[in-house]
C-alpha positions in Angstrom: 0.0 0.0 0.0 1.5 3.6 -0.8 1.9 5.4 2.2 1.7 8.6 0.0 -1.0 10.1 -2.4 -0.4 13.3 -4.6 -3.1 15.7 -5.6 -2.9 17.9 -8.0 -5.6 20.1 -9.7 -5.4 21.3 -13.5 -6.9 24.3 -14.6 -5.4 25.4 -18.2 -2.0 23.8 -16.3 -1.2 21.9 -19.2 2.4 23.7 -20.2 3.1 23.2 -16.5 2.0 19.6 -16.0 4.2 18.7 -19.3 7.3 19.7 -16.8 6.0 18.3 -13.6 8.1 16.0 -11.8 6.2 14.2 -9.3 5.5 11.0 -10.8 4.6 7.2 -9.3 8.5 6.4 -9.2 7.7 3.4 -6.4 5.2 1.6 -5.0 5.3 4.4 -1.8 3.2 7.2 -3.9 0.1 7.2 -5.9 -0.8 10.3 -8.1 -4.3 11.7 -9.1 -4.6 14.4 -11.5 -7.8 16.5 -11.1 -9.1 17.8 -14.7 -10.8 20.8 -13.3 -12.3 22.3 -16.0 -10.1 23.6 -17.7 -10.4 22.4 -21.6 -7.1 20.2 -22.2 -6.5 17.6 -23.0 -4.6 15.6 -20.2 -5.1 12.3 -20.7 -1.6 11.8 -22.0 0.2 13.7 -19.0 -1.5 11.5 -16.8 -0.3 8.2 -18.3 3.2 9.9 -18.3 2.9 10.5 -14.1 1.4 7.2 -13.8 -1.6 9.1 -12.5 -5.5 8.7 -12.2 -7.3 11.0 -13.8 -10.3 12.7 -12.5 -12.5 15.2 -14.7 -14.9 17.4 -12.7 -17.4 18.8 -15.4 -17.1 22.3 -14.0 -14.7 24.5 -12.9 -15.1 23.8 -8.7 -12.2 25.8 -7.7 -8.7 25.0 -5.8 -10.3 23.6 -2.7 -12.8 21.5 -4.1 -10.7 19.7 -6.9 -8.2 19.0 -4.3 -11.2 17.6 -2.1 -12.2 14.9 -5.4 -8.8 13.8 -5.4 -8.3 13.6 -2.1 -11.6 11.2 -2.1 -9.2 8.7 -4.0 -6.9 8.1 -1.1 -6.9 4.1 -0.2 -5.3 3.8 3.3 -2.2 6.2 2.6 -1.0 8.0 5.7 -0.3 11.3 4.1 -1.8 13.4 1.6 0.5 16.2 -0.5 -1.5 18.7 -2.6 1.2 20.1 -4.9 0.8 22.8 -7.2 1.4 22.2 -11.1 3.8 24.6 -11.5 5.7 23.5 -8.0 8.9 21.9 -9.0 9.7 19.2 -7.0 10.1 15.5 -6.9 8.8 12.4 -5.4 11.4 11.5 -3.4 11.2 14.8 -1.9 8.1 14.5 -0.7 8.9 11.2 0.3 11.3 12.7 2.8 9.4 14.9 3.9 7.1 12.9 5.4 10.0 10.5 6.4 11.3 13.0 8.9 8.2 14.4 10.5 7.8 15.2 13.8 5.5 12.5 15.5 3.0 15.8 16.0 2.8 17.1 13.2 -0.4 17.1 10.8 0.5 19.1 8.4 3.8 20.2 6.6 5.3 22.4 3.9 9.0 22.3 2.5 11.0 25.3 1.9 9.9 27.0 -1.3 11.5 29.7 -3.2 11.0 31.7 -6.5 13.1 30.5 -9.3 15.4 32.7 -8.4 16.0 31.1 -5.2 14.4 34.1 -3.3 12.2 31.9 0.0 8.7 32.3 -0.3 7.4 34.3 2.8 4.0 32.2 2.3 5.2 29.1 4.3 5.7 30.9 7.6 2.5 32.7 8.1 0.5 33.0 11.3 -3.3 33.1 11.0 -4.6 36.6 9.7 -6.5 39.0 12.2 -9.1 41.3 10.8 -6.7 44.3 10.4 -4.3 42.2 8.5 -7.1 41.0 6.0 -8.4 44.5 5.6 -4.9 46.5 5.3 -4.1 45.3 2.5 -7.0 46.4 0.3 -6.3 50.1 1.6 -2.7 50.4 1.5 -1.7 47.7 -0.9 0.6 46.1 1.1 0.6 42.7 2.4 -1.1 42.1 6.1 0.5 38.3 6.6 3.3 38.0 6.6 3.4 36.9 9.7 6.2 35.3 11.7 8.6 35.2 8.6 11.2 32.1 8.1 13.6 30.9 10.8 17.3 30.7 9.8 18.5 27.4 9.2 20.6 27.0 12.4 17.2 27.1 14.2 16.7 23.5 13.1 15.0 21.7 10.4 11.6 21.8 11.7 9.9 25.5 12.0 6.5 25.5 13.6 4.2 27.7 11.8 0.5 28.9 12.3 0.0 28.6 8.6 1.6 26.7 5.5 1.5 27.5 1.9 -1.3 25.4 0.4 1.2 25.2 -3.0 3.1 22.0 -1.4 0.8 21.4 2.0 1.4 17.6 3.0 -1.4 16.4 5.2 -1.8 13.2 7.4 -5.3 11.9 6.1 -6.9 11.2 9.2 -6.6 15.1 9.9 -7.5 15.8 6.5 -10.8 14.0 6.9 -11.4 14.9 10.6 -12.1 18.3 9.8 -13.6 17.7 6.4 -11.0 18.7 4.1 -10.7 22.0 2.1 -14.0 24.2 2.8 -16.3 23.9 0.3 -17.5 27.7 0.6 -14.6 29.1 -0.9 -14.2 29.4 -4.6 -10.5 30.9 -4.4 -7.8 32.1 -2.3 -8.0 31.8 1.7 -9.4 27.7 1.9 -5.4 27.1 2.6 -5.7 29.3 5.7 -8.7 27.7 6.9 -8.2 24.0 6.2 -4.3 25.1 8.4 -6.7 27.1 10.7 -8.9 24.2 11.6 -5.7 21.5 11.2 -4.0 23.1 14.1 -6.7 22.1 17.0 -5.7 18.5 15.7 -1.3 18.8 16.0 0.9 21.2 15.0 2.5 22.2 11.3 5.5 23.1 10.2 8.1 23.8 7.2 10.7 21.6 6.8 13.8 23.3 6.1 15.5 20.1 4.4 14.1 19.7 1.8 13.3 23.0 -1.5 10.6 23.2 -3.8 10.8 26.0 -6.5 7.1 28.0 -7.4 8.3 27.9 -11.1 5.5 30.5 -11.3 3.2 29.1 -14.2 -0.2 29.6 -12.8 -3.1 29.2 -14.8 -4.1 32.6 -13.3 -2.4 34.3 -16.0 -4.9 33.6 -18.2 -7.6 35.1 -16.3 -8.7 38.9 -16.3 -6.9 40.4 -13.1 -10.5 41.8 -12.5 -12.2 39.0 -11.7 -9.0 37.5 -9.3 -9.1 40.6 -7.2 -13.1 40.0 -7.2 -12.8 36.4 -6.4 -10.0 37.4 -4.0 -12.3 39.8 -2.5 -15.6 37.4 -1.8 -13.0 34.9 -0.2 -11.7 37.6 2.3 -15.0 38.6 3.4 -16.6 35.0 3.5 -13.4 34.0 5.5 -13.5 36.8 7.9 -17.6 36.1 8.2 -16.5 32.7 9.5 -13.8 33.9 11.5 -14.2 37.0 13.8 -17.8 38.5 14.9 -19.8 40.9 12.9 -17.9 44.2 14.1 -14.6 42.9 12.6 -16.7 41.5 9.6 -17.9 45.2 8.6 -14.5 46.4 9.0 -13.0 44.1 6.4 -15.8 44.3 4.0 -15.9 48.6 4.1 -11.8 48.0 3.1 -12.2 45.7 0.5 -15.3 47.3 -0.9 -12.9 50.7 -0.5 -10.2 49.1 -2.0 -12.3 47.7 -4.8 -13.2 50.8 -5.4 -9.7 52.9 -5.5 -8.4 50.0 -8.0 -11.1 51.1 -10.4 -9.9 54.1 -10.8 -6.8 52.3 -12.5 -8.7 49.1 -14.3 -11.7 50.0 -15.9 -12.4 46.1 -16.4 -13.4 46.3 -12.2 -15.4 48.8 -12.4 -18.4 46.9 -13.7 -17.7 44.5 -11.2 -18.2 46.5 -8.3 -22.0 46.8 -6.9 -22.4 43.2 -7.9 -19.2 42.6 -5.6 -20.4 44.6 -2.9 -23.8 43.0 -2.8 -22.4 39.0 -3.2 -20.0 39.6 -0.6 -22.7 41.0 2.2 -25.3 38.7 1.0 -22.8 35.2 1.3 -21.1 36.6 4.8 -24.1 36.8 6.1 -25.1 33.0 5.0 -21.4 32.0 6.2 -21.7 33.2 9.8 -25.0 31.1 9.9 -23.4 28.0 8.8 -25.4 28.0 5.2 -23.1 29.1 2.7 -22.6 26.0 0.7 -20.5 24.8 -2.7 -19.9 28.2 -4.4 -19.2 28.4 -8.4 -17.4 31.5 -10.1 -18.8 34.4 -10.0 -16.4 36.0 -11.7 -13.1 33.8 -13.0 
């Protein structure tokens, strides 16, 4: 039996997945490709990873594609959900898993730009309501949170929040709390599957072992109007979920306010903008009641 399986979810990923290099090298790890919509063909790029394929007739977004291929797992201990454009191999992740700390439930290596410049995303802690909101006011990032330790601080840095581009999971955890939620389309359901993953054991970066975010996202070939709209609905659902209704407001007046600065500068937004407004208030409210459900794109 494998005692790894590898997710990975395709949306117009196909140049990526051509160079991917996580592939069923051993009988340790199984691979499923999730076809998320996205138009390709990838039928041959699975047979070259050795990897199930699995075609969701719609576009269900990051969380939920990894969720369908996560519903694959046979008895493997660990889960990894690796990006398509995340270079790194299967014995990497092997190791990875091979020296983690008997509390750990969740763990992301080192990953850098392709320049070898450490992503700040793997050290994070969870976002307060004045970190989600700053940014949409002053354009400048609100999590960075803890930042990475130096290597002679040891292999093993425990963090609040792990990057969900390489986030390697025990599967019991995984399933305990019900994997990815299912009420975000895009952006955030990393910080809330870590968020909820943390009552369970701790998580951490494992400085051994380097991935590199060869930066090929599919998001490229989406109108930067309708990420920072997607972007926005996941903030305010997020923070709906997370703090009470005072700190709610106060996230949804910045990113409504910040919505509306950037329009001065990308016409393509300003459409975009009452509609935005109006989803966002009408699905926080249904979040903080526990009824927001599956959501589809709105926008992307």
């Amino acid at each position: 039996m494998a005692r790894l399986l590898v997710v990975t979810v395709a949306f117009r990923s196909l140049a990526a997945l051509e160079r991917w290099y996580v592939t069923v090298t051993n009988d340790d790890v199984r691979v499923v490709l999730v076809d998320n919509a996205g138009g390709e063909d990838l039928g041959s790029v699975a047979t070259r990873l050795g990897a199930t394929l699995v075609t969701s007739p719609t576009n269900v977004g990051f969380g939920r594609g990894c969720d369908l291929g996560a519903a694959l797992a046979a008895g493997e201990e660990w889960v990894a959900f690796v990006n398509p454009d995340l270079a790194i191999t299967s014995e990497q992740l092997l190791e990875v898993i091979d020296a983690a700390p008997s509390d750990a439930v969740a763990l992301c290596p080192l990953l850098t730009d392709p320049d070898g410049t450490p992503l700040p995303d793997v050290a994070r802690t969870s976002p307060t309501a004045l970190q989600l909101a700053l940014p949409w006011i002053i354009g400048a990032r609100g999590d960075r949170g803890t930042g990475l330790a130096t290597p002679e601080a040891g292999r093993h840095q425990e963090v609040e929040v792990t990057s969900g581009a390489c986030l390697i999971v025990r599967r019991a955890a995984f399933e305990a709390v019900g994997g990815f939620p299912d009420w975000l389309f895009f952006n955030a359901e990393d910080i809330y599957l870590c968020d909820q993953l943390r009552a369970r054991g701790r998580l951490y970066v494992d400085h051994g072992v380097t991935g590199v975010h060869e930066k090929l996202s599919s998001a490229n070939t989406v109108p930067m109007a309708a990420i920072m709209a997607e972007t926005a609905r996941a903030t305010s659902a997020y923070a709906a979920v997370r703090f009470g209704r005072l700190s709610w407001l106060g996230v949804y007046l910045a990113v409504v306010a910040g919505m509306t600065l950037r329009a001065v500068f990308r016409p393509g937004l300003r459409p975009l903008l009452g509609r935005t407004a109006s989803l966002l208030w009408r699905e926080a409210g249904l979040a903080r009641q526990g009824r927001l459900g599956p959501v589809e794109p709105v926008f992307v």
